[in-house]
N, C-alpha and C positions, 0 to 999 in steps of 0.2 A: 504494500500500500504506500502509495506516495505520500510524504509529507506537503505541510504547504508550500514550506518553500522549494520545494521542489519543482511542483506544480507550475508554480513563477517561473523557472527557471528552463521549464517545458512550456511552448507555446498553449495555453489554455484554449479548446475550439469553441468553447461556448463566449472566450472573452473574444477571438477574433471574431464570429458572425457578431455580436454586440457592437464592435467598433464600427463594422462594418454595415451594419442597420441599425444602430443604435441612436439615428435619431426620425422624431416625422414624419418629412418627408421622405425619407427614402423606401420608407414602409409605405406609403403609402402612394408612390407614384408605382412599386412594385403591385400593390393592392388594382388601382386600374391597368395597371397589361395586363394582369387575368385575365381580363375580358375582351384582350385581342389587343391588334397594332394599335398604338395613337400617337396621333399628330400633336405637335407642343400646344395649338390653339386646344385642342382638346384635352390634353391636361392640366394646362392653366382653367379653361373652365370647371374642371373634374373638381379640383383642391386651392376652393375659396381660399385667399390670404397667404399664396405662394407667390412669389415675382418670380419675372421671367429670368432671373439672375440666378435664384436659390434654384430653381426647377432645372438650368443648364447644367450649375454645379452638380447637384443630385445627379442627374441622368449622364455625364462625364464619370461622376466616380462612380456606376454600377457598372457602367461600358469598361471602365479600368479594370473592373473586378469580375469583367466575363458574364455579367449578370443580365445584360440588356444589350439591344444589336441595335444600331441605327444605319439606315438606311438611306442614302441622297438619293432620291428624284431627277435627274438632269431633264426639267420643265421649264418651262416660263410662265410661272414663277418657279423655280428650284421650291421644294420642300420633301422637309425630313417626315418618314414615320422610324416608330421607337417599338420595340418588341422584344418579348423575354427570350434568354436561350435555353438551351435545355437546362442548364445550370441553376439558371434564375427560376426555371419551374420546379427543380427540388426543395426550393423553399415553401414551396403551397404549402402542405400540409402542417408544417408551422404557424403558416400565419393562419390557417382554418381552424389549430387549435384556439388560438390568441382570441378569435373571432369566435368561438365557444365559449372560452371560458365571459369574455368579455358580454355576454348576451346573456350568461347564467349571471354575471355578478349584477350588470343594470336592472336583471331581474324582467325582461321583457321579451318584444317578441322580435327574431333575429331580422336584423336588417336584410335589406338587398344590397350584395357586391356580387363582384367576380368572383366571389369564393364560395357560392354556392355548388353543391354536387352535382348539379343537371349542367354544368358549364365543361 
């Protein structure tokens, strides 16, 4: 059995996913690609109170992290769609717990997302 400090000493997996979604947004721009490719205007509408600064950050460091594909259009107008890769879909099941526990504790009836099972 490992000690603590050991553990420190060994890269921890639960502390790296955490660094690595450990904040709002990033959970939550993951939370709409469930539910297929989207365009930046469509996730700026998706997540009232994100700027279009924070959403590029976010979506750069899940792309760094092999977790989201973006895609260039060469159109007139040029645009991007954004989509999970399969990497980025091994986290479902995570965040459909999260999305459990979280509807047991408000005590109500489970929203609609992408994380429903018929998706």
């Amino acid at each position: 059995m490992l000690q603590t400090n050991q553990c420190q000493e060994i890269k921890c997996p639960i502390q790296f996913v955490v660094d690595l979604l450990g904040n709002k947004w990033s959970i939550l721009v993951l939370r709409e690609l469930f539910g297929g490719d989207r365009r930046t205007y469509e996730l700026l509408a998706a997540l009232p109170g994100i700027s279009t600064k924070t959403l590029t950050q976010r979506l750069r460091e899940l792309e760094a992290h092999g977790l989201v594909e973006r895609r260039i259009y060469a159109e007139i107008p040029p645009h991007v769609e954004y989509s999970l890769t399969p990497k980025g879909h091994q986290i479902k099941p995570v965040m459909a717990s999260l999305k459990e526990v979280g509807t047991q504790w408000l005590n109500q009836e489970s929203c609609f997302c992408a994380l429903t099972d018929d998706r």
